[in-house]
C-alpha positions as CSV (number, residue, x, y, z in Angstrom):
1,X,48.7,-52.6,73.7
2,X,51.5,-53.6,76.1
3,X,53.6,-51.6,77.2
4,X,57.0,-52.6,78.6
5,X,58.3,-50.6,82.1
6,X,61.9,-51.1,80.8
7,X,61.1,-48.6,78.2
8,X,59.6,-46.1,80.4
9,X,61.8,-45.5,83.2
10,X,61.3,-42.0,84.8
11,X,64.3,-41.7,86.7
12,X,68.2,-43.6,87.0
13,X,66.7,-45.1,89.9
14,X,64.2,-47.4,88.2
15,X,66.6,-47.8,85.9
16,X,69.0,-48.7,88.7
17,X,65.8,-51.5,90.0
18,X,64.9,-53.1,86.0
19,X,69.0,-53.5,85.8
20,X,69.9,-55.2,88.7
21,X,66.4,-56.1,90.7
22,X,68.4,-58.3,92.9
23,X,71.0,-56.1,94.2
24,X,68.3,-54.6,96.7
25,X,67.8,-57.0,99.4
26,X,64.7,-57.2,101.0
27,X,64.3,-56.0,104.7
28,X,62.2,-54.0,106.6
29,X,61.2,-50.9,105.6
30,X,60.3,-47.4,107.2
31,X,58.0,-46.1,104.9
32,X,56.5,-43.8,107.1
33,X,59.4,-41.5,106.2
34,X,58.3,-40.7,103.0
35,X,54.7,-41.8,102.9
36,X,53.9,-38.1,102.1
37,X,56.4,-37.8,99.7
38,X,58.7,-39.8,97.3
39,X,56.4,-43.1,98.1
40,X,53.3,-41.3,97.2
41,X,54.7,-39.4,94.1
42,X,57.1,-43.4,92.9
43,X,53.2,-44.8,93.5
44,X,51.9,-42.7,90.8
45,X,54.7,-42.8,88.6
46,X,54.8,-46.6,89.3
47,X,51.5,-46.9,88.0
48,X,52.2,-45.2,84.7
49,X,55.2,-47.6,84.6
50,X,53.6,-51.0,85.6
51,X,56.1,-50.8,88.6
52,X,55.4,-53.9,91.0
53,X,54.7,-52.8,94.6
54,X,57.7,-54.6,95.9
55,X,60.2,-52.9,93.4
56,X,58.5,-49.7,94.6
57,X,59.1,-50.2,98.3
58,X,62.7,-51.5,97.6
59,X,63.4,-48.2,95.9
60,X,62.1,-46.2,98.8
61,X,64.2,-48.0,100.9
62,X,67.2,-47.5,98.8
63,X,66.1,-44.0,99.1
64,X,65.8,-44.1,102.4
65,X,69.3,-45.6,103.1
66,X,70.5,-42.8,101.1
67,X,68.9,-39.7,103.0
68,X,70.6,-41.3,106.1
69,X,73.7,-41.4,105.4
70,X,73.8,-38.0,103.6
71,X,72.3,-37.0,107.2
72,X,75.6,-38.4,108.7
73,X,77.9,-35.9,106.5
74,X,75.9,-32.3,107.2
């Protein structure tokens, strides 16, 4: 049985990624950031979700951009 990914979105983020998978640009990531956590935990989820790797690491980017700039207001 297939199951499609669209219909099993965990979180508004993947959401976010199915919706608009082009609004992420590519670029270089630092995933050592979160290697040991949100990449690890979006890998497992990911794999429950037939989430491609490059959606994955474009969401822990978009994560990443995120933590930063909360960083800037605290």
């Amino acid at each position: 049985m297939h199951v499609d990914p669209r219909e099993t979105r965990p979180s508004p983020f993947l959401a976010d990624l199915w919706a608009y998978p082009n609004a992420f640009p590519s670029k270089h990531l630092t995933i050592a950031y979160y290697s040991q956590q949100h990449f690890l935990s979006m890998e497992d989820k990911a794999c429950k979700t037939l989430l491609s790797r490059e959606r994955l690491a474009l969401q822990v980017q978009t994560w990443w951009q995120t933590d930063q700039q909360a960083t800037l207001f605290e």
